[in-house]
RODO-2510 file (C-alpha; in nm, 4 decimals, decimal comma):
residues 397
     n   res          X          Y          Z
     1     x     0,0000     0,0000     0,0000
     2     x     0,2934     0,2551     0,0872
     3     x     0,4451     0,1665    -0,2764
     4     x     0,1362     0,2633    -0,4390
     5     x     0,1374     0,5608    -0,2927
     6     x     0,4684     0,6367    -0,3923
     7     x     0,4444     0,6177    -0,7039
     8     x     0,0830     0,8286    -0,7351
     9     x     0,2994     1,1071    -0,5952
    10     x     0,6127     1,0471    -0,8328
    11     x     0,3025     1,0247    -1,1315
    12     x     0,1752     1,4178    -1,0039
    13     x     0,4983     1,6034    -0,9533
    14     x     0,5557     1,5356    -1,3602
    15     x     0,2393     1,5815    -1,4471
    16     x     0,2549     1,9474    -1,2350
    17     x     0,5811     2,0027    -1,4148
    18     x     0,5011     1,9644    -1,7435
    19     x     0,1962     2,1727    -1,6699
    20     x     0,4647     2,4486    -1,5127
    21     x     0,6680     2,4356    -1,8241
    22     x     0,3872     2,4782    -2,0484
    23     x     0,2292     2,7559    -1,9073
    24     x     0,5820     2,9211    -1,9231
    25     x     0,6612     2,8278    -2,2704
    26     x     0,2947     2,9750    -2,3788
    27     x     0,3309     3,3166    -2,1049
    28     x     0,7133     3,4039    -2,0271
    29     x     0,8489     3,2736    -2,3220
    30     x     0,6126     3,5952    -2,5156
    31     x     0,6666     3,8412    -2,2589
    32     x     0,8637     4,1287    -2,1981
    33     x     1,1723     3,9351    -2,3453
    34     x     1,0700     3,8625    -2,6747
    35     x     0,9847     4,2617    -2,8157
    36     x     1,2797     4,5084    -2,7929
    37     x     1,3404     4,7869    -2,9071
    38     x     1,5616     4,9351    -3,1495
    39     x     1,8022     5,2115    -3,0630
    40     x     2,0762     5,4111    -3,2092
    41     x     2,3540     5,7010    -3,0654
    42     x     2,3413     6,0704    -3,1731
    43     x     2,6869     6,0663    -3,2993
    44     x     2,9073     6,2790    -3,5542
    45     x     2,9792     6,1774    -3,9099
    46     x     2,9777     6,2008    -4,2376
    47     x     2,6689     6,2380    -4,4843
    48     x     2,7360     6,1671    -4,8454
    49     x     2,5032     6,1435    -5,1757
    50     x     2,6748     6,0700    -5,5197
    51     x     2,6186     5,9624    -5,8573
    52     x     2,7827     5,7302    -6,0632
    53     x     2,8488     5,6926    -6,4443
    54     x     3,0959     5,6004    -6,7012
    55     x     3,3012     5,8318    -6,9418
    56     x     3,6424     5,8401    -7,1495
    57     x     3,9771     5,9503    -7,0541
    58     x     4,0338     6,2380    -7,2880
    59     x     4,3081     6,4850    -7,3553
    60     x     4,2037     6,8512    -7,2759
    61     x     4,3685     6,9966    -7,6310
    62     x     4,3229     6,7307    -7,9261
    63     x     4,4264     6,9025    -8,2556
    64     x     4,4094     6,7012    -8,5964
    65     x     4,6216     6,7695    -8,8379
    66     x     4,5470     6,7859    -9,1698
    67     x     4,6180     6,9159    -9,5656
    68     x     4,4421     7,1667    -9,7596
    69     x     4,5951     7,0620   -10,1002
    70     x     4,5944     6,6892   -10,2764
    71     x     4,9112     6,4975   -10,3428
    72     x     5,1532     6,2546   -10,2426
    73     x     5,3307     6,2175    -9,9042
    74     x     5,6603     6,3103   -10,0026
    75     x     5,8486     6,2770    -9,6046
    76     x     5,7277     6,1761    -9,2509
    77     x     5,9561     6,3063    -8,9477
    78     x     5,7684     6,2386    -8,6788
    79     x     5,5864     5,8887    -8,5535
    80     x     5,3588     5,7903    -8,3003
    81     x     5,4346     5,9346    -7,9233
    82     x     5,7059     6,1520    -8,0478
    83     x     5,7071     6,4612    -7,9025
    84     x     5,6725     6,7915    -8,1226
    85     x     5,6740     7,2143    -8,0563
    86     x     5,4781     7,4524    -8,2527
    87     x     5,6409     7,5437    -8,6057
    88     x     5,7833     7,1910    -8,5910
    89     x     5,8445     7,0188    -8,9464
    90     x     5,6236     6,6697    -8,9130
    91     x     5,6007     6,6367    -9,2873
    92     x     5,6089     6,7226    -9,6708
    93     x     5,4268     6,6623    -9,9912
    94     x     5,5317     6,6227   -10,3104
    95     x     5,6005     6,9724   -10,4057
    96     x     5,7335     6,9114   -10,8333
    97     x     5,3000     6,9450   -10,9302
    98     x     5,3003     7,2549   -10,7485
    99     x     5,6185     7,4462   -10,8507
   100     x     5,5223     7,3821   -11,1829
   101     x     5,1965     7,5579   -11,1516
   102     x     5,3717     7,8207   -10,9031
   103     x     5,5930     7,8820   -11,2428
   104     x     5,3428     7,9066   -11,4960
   105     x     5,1243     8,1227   -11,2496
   106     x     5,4736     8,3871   -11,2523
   107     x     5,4961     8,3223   -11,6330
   108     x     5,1631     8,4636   -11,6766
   109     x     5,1376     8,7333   -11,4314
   110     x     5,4854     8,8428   -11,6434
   111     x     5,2901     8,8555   -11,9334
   112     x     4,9357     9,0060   -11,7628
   113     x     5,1473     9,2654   -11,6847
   114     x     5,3832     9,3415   -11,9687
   115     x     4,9936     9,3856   -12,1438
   116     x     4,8702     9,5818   -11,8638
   117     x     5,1629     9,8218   -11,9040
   118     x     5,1481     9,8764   -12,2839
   119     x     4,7573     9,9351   -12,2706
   120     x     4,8004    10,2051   -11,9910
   121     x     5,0657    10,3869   -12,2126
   122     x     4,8243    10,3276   -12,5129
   123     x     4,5244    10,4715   -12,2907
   124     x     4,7202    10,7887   -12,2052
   125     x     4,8370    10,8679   -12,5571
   126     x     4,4324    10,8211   -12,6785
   127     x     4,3167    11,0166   -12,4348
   128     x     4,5410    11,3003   -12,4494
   129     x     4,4366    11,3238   -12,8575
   130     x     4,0694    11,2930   -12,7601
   131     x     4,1138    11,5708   -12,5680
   132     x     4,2363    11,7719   -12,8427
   133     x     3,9376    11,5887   -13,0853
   134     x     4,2289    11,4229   -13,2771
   135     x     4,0507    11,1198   -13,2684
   136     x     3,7088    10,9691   -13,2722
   137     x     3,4639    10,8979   -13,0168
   138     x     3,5357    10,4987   -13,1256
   139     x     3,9246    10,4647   -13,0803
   140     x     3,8890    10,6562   -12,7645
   141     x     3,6410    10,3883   -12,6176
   142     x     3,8253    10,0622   -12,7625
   143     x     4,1437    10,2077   -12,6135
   144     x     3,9826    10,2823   -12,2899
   145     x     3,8115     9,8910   -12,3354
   146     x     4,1488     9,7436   -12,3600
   147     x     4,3323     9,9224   -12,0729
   148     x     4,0320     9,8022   -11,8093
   149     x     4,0688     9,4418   -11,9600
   150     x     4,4147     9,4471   -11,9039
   151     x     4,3958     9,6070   -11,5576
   152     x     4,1067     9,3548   -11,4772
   153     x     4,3760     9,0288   -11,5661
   154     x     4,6814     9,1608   -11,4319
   155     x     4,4684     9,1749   -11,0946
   156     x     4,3275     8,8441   -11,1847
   157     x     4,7481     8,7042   -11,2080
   158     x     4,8190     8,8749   -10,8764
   159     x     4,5492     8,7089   -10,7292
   160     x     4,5806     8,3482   -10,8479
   161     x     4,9181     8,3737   -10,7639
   162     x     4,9240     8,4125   -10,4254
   163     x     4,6828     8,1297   -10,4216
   164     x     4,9012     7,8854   -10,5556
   165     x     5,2047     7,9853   -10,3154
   166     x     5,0005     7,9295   -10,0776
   167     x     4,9016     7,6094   -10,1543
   168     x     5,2703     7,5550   -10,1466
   169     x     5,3155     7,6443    -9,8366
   170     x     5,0178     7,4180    -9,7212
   171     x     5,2474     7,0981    -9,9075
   172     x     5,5035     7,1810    -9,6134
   173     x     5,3076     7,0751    -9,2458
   174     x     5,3896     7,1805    -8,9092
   175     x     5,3187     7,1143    -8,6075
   176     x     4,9977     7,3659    -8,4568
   177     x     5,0711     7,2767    -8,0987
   178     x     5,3538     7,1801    -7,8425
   179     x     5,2166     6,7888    -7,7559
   180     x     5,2944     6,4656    -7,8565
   181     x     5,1726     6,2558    -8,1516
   182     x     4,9133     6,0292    -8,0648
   183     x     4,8272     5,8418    -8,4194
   184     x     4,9899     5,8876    -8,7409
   185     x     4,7231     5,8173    -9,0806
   186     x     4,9617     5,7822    -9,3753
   187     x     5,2812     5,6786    -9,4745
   188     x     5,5299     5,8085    -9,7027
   189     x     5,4493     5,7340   -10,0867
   190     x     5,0461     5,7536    -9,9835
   191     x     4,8602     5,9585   -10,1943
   192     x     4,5746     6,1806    -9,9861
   193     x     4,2900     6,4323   -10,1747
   194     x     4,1870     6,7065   -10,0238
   195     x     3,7775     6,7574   -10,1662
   196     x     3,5221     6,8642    -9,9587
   197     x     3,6723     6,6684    -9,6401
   198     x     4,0055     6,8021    -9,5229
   199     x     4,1639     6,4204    -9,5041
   200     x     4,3935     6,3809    -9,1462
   201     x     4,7322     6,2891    -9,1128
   202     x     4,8355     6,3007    -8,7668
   203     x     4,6595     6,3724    -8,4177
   204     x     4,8242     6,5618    -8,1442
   205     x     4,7415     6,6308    -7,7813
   206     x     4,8711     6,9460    -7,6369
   207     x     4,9680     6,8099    -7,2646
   208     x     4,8850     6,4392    -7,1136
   209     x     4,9878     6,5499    -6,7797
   210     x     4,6336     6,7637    -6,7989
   211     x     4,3561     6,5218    -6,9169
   212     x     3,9823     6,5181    -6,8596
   213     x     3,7333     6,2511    -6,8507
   214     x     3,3838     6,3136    -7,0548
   215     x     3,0970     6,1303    -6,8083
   216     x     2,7228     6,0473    -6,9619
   217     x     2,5317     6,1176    -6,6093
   218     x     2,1445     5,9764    -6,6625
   219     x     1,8636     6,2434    -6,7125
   220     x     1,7629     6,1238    -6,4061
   221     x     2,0888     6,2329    -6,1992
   222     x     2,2018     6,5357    -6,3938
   223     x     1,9694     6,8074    -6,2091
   224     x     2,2060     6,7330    -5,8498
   225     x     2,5432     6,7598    -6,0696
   226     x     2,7047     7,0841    -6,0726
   227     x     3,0320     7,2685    -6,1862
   228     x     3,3106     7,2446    -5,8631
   229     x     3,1664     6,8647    -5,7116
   230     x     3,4286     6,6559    -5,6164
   231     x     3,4729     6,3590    -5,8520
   232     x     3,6671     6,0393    -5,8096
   233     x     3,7254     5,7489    -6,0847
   234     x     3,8534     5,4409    -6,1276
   235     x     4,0373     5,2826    -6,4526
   236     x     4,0371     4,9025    -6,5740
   237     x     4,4576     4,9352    -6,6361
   238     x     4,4757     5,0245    -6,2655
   239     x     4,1690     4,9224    -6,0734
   240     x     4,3871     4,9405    -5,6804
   241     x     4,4048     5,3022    -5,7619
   242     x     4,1237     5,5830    -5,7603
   243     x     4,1682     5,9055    -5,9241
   244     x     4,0066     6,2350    -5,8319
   245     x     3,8563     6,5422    -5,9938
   246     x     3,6267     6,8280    -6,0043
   247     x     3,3151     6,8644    -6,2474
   248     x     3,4306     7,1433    -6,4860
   249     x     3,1394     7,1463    -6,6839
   250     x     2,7333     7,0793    -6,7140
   251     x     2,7260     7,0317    -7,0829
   252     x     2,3346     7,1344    -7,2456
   253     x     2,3271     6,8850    -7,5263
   254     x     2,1258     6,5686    -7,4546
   255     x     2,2290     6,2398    -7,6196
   256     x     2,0127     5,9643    -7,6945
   257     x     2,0374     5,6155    -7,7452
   258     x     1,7903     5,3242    -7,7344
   259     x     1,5599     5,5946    -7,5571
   260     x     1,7828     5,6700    -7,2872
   261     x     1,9155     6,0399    -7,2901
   262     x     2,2429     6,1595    -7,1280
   263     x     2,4453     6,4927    -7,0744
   264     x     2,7861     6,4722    -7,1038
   265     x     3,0017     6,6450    -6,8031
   266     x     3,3128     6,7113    -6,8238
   267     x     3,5904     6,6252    -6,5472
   268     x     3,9589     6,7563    -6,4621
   269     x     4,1752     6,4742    -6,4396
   270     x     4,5261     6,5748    -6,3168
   271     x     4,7874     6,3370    -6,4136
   272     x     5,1560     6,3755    -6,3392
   273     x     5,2246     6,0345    -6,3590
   274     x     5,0762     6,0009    -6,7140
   275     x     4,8774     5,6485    -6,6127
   276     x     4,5816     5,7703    -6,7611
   277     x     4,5881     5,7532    -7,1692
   278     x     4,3660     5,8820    -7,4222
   279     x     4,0180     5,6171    -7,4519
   280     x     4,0463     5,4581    -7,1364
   281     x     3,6908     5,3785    -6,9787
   282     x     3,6552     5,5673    -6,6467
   283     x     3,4105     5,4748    -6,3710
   284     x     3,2957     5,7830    -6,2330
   285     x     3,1819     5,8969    -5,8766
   286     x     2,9973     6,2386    -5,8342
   287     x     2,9610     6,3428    -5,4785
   288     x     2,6510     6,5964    -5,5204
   289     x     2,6417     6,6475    -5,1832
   290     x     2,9197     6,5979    -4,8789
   291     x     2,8820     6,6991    -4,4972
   292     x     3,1704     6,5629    -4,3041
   293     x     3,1834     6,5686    -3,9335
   294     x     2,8335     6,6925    -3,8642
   295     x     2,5531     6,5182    -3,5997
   296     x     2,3581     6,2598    -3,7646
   297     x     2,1015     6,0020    -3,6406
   298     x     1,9587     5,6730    -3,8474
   299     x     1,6824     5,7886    -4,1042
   300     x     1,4687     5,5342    -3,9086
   301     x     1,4383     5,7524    -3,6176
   302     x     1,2263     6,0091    -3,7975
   303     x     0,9953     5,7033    -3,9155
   304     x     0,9838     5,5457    -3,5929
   305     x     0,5865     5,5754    -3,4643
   306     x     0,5373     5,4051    -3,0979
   307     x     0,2518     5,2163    -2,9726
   308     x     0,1720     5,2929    -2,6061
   309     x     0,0613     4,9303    -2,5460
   310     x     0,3330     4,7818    -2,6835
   311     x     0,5378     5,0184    -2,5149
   312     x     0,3875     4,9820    -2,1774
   313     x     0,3973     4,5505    -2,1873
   314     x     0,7849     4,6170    -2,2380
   315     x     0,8405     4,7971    -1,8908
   316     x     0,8485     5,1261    -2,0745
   317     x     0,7057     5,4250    -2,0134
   318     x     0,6118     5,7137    -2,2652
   319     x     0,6545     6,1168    -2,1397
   320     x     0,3860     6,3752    -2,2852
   321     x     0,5313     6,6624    -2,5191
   322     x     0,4595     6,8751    -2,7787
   323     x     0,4495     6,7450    -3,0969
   324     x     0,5834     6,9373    -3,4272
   325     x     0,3055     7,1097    -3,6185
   326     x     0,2555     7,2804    -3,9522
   327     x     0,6241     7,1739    -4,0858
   328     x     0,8181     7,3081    -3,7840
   329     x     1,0779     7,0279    -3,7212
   330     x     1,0555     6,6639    -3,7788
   331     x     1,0067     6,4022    -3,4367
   332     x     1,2066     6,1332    -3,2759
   333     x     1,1674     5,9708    -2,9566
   334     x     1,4809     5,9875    -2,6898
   335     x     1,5337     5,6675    -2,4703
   336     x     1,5911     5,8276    -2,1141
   337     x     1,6486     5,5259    -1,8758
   338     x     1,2757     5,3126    -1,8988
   339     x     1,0721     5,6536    -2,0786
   340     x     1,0567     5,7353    -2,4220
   341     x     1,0603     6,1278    -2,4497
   342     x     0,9346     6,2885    -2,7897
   343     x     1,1661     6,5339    -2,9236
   344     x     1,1734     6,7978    -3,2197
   345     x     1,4767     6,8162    -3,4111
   346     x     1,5707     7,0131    -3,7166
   347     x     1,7259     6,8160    -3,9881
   348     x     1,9596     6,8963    -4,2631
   349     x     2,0803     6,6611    -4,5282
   350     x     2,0182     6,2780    -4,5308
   351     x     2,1787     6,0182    -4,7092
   352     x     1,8844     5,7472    -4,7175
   353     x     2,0534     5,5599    -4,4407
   354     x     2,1910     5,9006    -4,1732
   355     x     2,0379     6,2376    -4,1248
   356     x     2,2052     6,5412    -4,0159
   357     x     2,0854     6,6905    -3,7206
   358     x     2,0881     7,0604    -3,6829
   359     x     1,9309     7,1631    -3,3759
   360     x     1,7153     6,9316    -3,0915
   361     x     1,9734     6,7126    -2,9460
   362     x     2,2912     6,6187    -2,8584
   363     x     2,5721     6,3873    -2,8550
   364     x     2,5615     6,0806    -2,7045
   365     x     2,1813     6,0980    -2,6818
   366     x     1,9672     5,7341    -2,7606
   367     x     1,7121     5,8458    -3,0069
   368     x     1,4484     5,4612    -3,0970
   369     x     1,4356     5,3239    -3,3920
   370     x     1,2271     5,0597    -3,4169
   371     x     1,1028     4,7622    -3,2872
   372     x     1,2068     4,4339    -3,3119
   373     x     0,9931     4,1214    -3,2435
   374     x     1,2405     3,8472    -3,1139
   375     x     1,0138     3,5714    -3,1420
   376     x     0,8786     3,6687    -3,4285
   377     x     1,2710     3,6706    -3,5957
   378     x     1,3058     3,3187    -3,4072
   379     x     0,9691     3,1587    -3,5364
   380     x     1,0431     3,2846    -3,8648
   381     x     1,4561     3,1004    -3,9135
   382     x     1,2831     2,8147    -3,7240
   383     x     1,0066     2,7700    -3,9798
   384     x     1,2602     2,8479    -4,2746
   385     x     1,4509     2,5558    -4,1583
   386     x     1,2084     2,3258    -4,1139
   387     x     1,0893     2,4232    -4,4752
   388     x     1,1317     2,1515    -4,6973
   389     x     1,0940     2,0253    -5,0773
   390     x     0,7681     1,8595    -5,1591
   391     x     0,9631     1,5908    -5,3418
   392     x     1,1978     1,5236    -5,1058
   393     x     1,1232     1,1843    -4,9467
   394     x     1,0273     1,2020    -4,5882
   395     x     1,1395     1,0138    -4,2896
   396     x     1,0164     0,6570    -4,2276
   397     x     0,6749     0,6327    -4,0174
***
């Protein structure tokens, strides 16, 4: 009889136990302990927004050089990266074609003139006789026909004349600029013609230590880029190091292709080293806006919105204040010990993620923001585990 009693008393104590630990799991377990909130520090730092994009490295002063007359490259002195100064031979065309018509242009200005000359003294002698009524109306007016013709050709020689020499000059090319050659188009013996497009033979840039990189910014980012933002780029040839820059300029002409429209900007690009060449693809960071070492609090603490319930079952307790009205500051709620304390700040810039913080509160501060469901987060990873494939084969029953 004792025994049996025994054991009905081993039999209740787990049965009150496993009570105990349900009514815990189902009540403590989703207390107090399982919601807390979300906090953050009033700290300094710095707020950035930027905008990205890709251009091409680009010389600041690209000149092409070309001819004005048709022939055949006669000499070549310079080549590719060479360096040249202004006035500098680079190369010569086949002058013979060109003498020759310089010499028959001299031949006949000679002869434009020795005719211009003997009408004039022909003129004179007319006129002097017509004066006197020597002569008839007719001579006088063929004599006075032939001296303007004459006058009228010799002019014409003079003219064509200079023309041609300068066309000779044109067959001896120089460099425009101080630079260095960055592509060469012929070679000696090639023929070029110079119609209605002036055909190029070499391409120099004025200075490589001074380059510039021209950025298509989206339609959509252009109105926050302006002349003096800081700029910093990155090249494929040397991706471990970042180059920096200023926006020079906002250019007006839109470019569009496959419906999306760009503006080109262009960027300074300093570059003693000379790493950065002519076409390289840049990947370009605008920094449209950049507040370093100012107060800042998470965005979230503007959009944070507290229920008294909630806040109460956590041990907290919310103080009474005045709340912002008609646009006059923006809200956030200050943890002081156990009370939440509403608080109107005045913001500045915001970077999506921190907000600068003008005026309302102060270093070090705890402003909320949010709340965070703990068993919620736990239920949810536990039920993602336990998640499994439809087809995958189950365990034995």
């Amino acid at each position: 009889m004792k025994k049996a009693t025994t054991w009905k008393i081993v039999i209740w104590v787990v049965i009150i136990a496993a009570v105990a630990a349900g009514i815990w799991h189902m009540t403590g377990s989703s207390g107090k302990s399982d919601i807390n909130l979300q906090t953050g520090t009033v700290s300094k730092g710095d707020i950035r927004n930027s905008v990205t994009a890709t251009g091409t490295v680009e010389p600041v002063t690209l000149v092409e050089v070309g001819t004005q007359v048709s022939g055949i490259i006669d000499k070549l002195y310079v080549d590719y990266n060479d360096k040249v100064t202004a006035g500098q031979l680079i190369a010569e065309m086949d002058k013979v074609t060109l003498e020759s018509d310089l010499e028959e242009a001299e031949a006949q200005l000679a002869s434009s003139k020795t005719e211009y000359e003997y009408r004039t003294k022909e003129y004179l002698r007319t006129k002097q006789l017509y004066e006197k009524e020597l002569v008839s109306d007719a001579e006088y007016d063929e004599a006075l026909y032939l001296y303007e013709t004459a006058k009228n050709t010799y002019a014409q020689r003079q003219a064509s004349i200079v023309g041609i020499r300068r066309n000779l000059g044109y067959a001896t090319i120089t460099s425009p600029i101080d630079g260095v050659v960055i592509s060469r188009a012929v070679e000696e013996g090639q023929t070029v013609a110079a119609g209605f497009e002036t055909p190029t033979l070499f391409t120099i840039a004025n200075d490589l230590t001074d380059m510039q990189v021209i950025a298509d910014v989206d339609e959509a980012d252009i109105g926050s880029v302006k002349e003096g933002q800081r700029v910093e780029f990155t090249v494929d040839a040397y991706p471990d190091d970042v180059f920096t820059g200023d926006v020079q300029q906002v250019r007006l002409e839109a470019t569009t292709e496959s419906s999306v429209v760009t503006y080109e900007v262009v960027i300074t690009a300093y570059n003693p080293d000379l790493k950065l060449k002519p076409g390289l693809t840049a990947n370009v960071t605008i920094f449209t806006m950049e507040r370093d070492g100012v107060l800042c609090i998470p965005a979230k603490a503007l959009r944070f919105v507290p229920d008294a319930g909630m806040v109460e079952s956590m041990g907290f307790t919310m103080a009474a204040g005045e709340r912002p009205s008609g646009g006059q500051g923006r809200l956030c709620w200050v943890l002081n010990g156990t009370q939440l304390e509403p608080r109107t700040v005045t913001i500045g810039q915001s970077d999506g993620e921190n907000t600068e913080v003008l005026s309302g509160l102060s270093e070090g501060e705890t402003v909320v923001t949010g709340v965070q469901m703990a068993s919620a987060v736990a239920g949810s990873a536990s039920a993602s585990q336990q998640e499994r494939s439809p087809f995958m084969p189950g365990p034995p029953r």
